[in-house]
C-alpha positions in Angstrom: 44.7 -14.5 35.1 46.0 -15.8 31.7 47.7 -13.3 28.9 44.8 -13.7 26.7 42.5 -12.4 29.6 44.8 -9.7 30.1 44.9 -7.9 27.1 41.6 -8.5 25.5 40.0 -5.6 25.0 36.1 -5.9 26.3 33.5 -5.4 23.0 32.3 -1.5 23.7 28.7 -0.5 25.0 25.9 -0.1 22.2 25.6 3.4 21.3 22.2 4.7 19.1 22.2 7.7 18.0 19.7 10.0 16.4 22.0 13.1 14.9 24.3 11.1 12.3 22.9 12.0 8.8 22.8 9.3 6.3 26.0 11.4 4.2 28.2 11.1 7.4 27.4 6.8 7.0 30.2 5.3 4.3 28.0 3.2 2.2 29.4 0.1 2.4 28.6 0.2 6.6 24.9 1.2 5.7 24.3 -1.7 3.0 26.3 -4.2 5.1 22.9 -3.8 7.7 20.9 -5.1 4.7 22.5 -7.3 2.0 20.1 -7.5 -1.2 17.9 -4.6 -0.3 18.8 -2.0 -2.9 16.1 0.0 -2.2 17.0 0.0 1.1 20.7 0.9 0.3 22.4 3.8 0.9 22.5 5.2 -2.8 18.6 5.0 -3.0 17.8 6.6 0.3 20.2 9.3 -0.3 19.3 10.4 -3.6 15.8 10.9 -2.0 17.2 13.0 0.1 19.7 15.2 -2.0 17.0 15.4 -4.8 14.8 16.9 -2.3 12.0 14.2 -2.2 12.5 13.2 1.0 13.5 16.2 3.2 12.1 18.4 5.5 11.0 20.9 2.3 8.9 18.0 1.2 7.5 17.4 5.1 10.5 14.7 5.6 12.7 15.0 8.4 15.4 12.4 8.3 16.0 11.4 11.7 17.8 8.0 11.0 18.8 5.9 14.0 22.5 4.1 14.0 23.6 1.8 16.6 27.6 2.0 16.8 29.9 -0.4 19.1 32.5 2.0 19.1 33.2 3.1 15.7 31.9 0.1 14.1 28.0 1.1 13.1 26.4 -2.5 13.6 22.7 -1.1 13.2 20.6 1.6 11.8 16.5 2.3 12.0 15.5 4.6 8.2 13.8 6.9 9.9 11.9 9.7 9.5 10.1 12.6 11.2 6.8 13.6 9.3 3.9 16.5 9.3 1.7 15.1 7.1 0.8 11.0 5.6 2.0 11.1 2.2 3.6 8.5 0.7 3.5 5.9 2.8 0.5 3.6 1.5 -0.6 2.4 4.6 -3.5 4.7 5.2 -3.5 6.5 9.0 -5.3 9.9 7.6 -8.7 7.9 9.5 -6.4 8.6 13.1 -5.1 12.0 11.9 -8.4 13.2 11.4 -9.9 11.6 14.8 -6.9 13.8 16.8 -8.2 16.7 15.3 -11.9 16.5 16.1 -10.5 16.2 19.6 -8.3 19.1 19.7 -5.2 16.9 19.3 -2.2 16.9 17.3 -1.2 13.7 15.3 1.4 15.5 13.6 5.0 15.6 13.8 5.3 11.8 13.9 8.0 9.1 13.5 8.1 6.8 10.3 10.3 3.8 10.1 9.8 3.4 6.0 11.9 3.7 2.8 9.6 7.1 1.2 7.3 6.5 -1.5 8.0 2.7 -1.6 5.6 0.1 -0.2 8.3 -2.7 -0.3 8.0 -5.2 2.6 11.8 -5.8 4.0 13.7 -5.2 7.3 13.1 -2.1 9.2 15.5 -2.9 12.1 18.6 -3.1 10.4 21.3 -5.1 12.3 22.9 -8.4 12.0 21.4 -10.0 15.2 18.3 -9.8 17.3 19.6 -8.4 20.5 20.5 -5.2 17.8 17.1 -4.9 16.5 15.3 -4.8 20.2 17.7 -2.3 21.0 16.6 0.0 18.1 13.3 -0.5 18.1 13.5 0.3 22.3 15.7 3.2 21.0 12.7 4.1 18.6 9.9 3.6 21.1 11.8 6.0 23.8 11.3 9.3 21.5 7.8 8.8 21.8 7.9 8.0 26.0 10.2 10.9 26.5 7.5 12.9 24.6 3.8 14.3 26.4 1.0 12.2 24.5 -0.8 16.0 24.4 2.0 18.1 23.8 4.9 19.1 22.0 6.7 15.9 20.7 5.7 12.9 18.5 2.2 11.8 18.8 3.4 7.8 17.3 5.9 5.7 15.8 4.9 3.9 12.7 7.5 0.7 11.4 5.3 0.4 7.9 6.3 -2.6 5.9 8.8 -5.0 8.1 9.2 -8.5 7.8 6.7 -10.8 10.2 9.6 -11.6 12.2 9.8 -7.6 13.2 6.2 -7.3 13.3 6.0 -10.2 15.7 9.0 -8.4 17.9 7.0 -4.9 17.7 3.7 -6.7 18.8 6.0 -8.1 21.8 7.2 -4.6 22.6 3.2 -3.9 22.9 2.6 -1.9 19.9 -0.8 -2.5 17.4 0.0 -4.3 14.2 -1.9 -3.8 10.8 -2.4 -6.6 8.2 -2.6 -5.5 4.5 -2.4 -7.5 1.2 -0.2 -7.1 -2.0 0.3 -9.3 -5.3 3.2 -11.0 -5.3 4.7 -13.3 -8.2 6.3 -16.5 -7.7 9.3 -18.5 -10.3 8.9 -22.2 -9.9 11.6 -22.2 -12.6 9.1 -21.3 -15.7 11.5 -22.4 -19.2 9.3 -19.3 -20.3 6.1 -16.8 -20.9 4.8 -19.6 -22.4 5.4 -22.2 -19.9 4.0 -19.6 -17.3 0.6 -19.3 -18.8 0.4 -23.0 -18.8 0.1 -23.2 -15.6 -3.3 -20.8 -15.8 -6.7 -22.2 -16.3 -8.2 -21.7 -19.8 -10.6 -18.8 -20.0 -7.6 -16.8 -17.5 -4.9 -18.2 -20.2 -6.9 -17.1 -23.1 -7.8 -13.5 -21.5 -3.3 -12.5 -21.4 -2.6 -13.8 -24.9 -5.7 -11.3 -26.4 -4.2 -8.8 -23.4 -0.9 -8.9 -25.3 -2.0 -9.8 -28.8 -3.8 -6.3 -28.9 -0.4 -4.2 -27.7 0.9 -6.3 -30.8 -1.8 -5.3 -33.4 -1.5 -1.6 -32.1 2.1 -1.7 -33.6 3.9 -1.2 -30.2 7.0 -3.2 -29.1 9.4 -3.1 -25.9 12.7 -2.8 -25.4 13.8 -3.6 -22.2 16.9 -1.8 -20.8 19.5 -2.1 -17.6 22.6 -0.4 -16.4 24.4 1.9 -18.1 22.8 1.2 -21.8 19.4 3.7 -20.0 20.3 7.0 -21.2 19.8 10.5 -20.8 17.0 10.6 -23.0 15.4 7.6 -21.7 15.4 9.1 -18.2 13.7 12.3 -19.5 11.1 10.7 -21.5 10.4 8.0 -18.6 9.9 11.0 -16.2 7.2 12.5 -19.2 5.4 9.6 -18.8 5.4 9.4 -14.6 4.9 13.0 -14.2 1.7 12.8 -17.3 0.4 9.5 -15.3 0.2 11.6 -12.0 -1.3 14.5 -13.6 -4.2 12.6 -15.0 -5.2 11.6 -11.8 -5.3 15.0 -10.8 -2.0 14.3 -8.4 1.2 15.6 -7.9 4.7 13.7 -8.4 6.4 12.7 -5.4 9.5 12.2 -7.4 11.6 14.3 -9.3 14.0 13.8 -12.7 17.0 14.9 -10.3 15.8 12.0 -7.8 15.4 9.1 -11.0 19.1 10.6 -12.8 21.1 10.4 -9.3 19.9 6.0 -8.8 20.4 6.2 -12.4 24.4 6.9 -12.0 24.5 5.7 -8.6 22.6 2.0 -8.7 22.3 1.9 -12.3 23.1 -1.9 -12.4 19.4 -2.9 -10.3 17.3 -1.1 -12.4 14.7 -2.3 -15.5 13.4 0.4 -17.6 10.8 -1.1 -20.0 10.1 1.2 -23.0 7.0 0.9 -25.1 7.0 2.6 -29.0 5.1 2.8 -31.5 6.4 3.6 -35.4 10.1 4.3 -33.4 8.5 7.1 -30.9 8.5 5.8 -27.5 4.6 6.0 -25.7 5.4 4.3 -22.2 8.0 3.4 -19.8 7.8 1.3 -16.3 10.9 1.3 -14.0 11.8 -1.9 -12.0 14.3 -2.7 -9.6 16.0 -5.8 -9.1 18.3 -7.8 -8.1 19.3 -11.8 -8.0 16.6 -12.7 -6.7 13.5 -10.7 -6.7 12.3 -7.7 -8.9 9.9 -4.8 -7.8 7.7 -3.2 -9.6 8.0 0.4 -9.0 6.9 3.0 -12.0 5.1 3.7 -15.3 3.5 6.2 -17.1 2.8 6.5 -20.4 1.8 9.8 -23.0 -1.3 8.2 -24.8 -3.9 5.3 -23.5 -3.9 1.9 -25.2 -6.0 -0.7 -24.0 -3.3 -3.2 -22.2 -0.7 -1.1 -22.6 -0.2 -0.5 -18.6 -0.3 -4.3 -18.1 2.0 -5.2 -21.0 4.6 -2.5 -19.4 4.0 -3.2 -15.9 3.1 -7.3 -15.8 4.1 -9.1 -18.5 7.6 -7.5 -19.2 8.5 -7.5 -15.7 7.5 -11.6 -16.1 9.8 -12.3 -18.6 12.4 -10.2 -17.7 12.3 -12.3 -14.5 11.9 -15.4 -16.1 15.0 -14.8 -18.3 17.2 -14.4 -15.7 16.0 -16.8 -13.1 14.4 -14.1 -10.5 12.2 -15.9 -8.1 9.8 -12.8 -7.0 7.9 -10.2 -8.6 6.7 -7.8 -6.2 3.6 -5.8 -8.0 3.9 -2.8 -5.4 0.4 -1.9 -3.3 -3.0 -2.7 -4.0 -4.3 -3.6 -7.5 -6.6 -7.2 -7.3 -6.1 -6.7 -11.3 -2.9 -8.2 -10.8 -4.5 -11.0 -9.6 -5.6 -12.4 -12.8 -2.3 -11.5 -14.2 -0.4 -14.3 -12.2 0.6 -12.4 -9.2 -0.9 -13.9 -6.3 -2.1 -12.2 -2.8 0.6 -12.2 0.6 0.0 -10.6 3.8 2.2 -7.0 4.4 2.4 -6.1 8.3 2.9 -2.7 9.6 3.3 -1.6 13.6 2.5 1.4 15.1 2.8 2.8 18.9 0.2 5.7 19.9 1.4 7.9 22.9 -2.0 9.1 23.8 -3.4 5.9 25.5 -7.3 6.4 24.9 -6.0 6.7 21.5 -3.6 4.1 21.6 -6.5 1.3 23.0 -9.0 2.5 20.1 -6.6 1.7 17.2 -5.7 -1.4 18.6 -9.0 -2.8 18.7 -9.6 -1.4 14.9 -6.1 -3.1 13.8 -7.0 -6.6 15.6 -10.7 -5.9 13.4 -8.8 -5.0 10.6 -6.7 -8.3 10.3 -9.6 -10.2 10.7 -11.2 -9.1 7.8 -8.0 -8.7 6.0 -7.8 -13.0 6.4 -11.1 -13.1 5.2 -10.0 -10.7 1.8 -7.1 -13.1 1.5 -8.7 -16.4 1.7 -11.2 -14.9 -0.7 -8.6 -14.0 -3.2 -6.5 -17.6 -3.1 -9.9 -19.2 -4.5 -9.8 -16.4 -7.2 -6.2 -17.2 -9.0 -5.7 -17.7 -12.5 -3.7 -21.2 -12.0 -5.4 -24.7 -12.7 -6.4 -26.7 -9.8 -4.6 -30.0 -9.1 -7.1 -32.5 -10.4 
């Protein structure tokens, strides 16, 4: 035996754990599992926790899964335990309410999901794929250990991963859901101009009147990063989010505390678009970006305008995006308005393992339905897009 063989030190045995909370991770480890996923990074997740939004008062039980070799964390699963469906956007309240006619219990349950935010990205975070099968394993054993009946979680829901994921979740036998959002593409557009170009006439004619009447009602934008969004423009954003939710007869999930803390914290990926009118503000929408794509996240807004939601939500987003070279815009869930708006449809996955196995074979055959039809929706949409046809 050589010296080198001697004195090398073997790599140690992957640990995961589910009782490190996301304060105990240094940030830098954490973000290092997803490069260009801000709202995956620490500082995001963790202000939904410290502001209360995500925690167990709110029906969130972080219960997080790292993967350490040693002391070296080289993976990590955001997740959560949950007694209720809120806030995830992909709708399982259908299943809930099936347990219950049969004297079940679908609640507590495990969520693999960044709260609130229906943002496809990694759910398995680790630099290599032996580290993501062993999370997701990891993942998939809290519900084995568990009685399908009992006490324990009834399923384990990954809402939002990337295809690769789904396709390693559908390998580990669990159901997989197909869903659409509206996505925006940046061939390189010079500008807003140049980007309507590329529409067909009637669709092309239908954005300028869109923005022409936000014009003629006297309002104009000011669009605002970093450190230059104040105090002031965080209070009167959150007026206009908490007065949106209100009006549809809803309740917040978000607080001020949770939009300040990213505000100091992250300040340098977020967009906050303000509308006024004669020097009062009347709407905000809150991005977040960063090189290369931007997601649409929030708006509200104190007074109704006709366009006024697109102008804030669409078109600023567009050519704040176009200004700076961002490839994507990300419209957020649902919404086939945004279809004639430029944003065209993609396909979002989500995976989910039942315990109870009668269960478990009925939502599989509704999830392979489901996709089917969702295809269908998509094709359907792709003949419906504002852009010209190649002649």
């Amino acid at each position: 035996m050589d010296a080198a063989a001697r004195t090398a030190v073997p790599e140690p045995s992957l640990v995961v754990r589910d009782d490190v909370p996301l304060s105990a991770v240094a940030a830098p480890d954490w973000d290092a599992l997803a490069p260009g996923q801000p709202l995956l990074s620490h500082a995001f997740l963790l202000a939904l926790e410290d502001s209360g939004c995500a925690a167990p008062r709110a029906g969130w039980w972080p219960r997080h899964l790292t993967a350490w070799s040693g002391p070296r964390l080289v993976g990590a699963v955001p997740l959560y335990a949950k007694n209720h469906s809120f806030g995830e956007y992909v709708f399982d309240w259908a299943w809930a309410d099936a347990y219950r006619r049969h004297g079940r219990a679908y609640y507590p349950k495990l969520v693999a999901a960044i709260p609130f935010t229906p943002t496809p990205g990694p759910r398995l975070l680790a630099a290599d794929p032996a580290t993501r099968a062993v999370l997701l394993d990891a993942a998939l054993s809290r519900l084995r250990a568990a009685p399908a009946t009992g006490s324990g979680f009834s399923s384990l829901h990954l809402l939002y991963p990337t295809r690769d994921e789904a396709d390693l979740c559908a390998d580990a036998g669990m159901s997989i859901r197909s869903g659409v959002q509206f996505h925006w593409e940046n061939p390189g557009y010079r500008d807003f101009a140049d980007f309507l170009g590329a529409f067909n006439h009637d669709k092309r004619k239908k954005v300028k009147q869109e923005r022409r009447r936000v014009v003629e009602a006297d309002v104009a934008f000011v669009r605002k990063t970093g450190r230059a969004i104040s105090g002031t423009d965080w209070a009167f954003f959150y007026r206009c989010y908490e007065n949106t939710y209100r009006a549809h007869r809803s309740t917040p999930y978000l607080s001020l505390a949770f939009f300040e803390r990213i505000g100091a914290t992250m300040p340098d990926q977020l967009l906050l678009a303000i509308g006024s009118r004669d020097g009062q503000p009347i709407c905000a929408a809150l991005d977040v970006f960063d090189a290369d794509t931007l997601w649409g996240r929030y708006w509200g807004a104190t007074e109704y305008l006709p366009g006024l939601h697109f102008e804030a939500c669409y078109y600023q987003a567009i050519e704040f995006c176009i200004e700076r070279g961002i490839r994507r815009f990300e419209g957020g869930a649902q919404g086939v308005h945004k279809l004639a708006r430029g944003l065209t449809p993609v396909v979002t996955w989500s995976a989910h393992a039942i315990a109870d196995p009668g269960f478990a074979a009925a939502i599989a055959d509704y999830c392979a339905r489901e996709r089917i039809d969702v295809g269908r929706t998509i094709d359907e949409l792709e003949a419906s897009t504002p852009f010209r046809r190649p002649d």
